[in-house]
C-alpha positions in Angstrom: 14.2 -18.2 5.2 16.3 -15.5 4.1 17.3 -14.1 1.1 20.7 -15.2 0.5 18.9 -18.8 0.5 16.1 -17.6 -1.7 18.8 -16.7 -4.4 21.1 -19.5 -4.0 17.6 -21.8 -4.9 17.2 -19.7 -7.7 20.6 -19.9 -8.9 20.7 -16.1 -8.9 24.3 -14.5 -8.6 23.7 -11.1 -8.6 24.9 -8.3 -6.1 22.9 -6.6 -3.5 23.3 -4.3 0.1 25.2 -6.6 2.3 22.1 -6.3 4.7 19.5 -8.0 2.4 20.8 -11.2 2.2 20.1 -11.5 5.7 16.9 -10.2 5.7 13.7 -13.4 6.6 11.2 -13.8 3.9 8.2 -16.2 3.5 9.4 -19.2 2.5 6.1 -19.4 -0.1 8.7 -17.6 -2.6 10.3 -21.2 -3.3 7.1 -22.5 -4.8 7.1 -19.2 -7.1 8.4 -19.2 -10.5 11.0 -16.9 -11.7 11.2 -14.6 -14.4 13.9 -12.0 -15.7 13.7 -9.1 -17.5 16.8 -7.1 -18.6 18.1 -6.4 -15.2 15.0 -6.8 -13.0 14.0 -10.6 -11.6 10.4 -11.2 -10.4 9.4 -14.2 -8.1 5.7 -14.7 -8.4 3.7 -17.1 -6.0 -0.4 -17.1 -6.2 -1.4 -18.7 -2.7 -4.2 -20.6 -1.8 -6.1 -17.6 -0.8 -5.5 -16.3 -3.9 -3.1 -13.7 -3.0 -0.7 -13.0 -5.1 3.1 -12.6 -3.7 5.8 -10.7 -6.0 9.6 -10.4 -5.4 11.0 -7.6 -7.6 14.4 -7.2 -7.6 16.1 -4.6 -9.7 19.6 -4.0 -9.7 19.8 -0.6 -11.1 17.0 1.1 -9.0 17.4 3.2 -5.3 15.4 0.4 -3.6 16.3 -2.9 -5.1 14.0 -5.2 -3.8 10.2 -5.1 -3.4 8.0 -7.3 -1.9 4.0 -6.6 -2.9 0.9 -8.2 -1.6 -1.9 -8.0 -4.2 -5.5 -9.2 -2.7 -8.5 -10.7 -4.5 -10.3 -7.6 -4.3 -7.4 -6.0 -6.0 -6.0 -4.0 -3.6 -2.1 -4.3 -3.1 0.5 -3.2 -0.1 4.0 -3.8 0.1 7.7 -3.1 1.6 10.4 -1.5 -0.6 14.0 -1.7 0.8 16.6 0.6 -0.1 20.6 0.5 -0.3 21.2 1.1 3.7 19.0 -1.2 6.0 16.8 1.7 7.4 15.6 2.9 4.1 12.3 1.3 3.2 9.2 2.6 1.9 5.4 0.9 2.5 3.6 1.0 -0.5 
């Protein structure tokens, strides 16, 4: 699935890099529920395994999306994508 999808199931009209709404993403985030904060939205999904699956996506910040993996044993990693399509950061 990709993220132009993901926001058009979400109802979400908001503007990002051209390049993320192409980008593929689990399609687990359409079970999640969404929540919005000022000008951030957050797409939460707890899976079966108990991991725990969070879309962030902030408008006003240099990396506007961010996807993190949070484990049972409480350890996290994740993938932030920045303005231009080779700008990410692993977290």
């Amino acid at each position: 699935m990709i993220l132009k999808d993901l926001l058009t199931y979400f109802n979400l009209d908001i503007e990002l890099p051209m390049y993320l709404y192409e980008e593929s993403f689990n399609e687990v985030f359409l079970e999640g529920g969404l929540v919005k904060k000022e000008n951030t939205y957050e797409i939460t999904i707890k899976t079966r395994k108990d991991v725990i699956h969070t879309m962030i996506i902030n408008l006003l910040d240099d990396y506007p999306l961010t996807i993190i993996s949070t484990l049972p044993n409480g350890k996290s990693n994740g993938t932030k994508f920045g303005k231009t399509k080779n700008d990410l950061k692993f977290i």
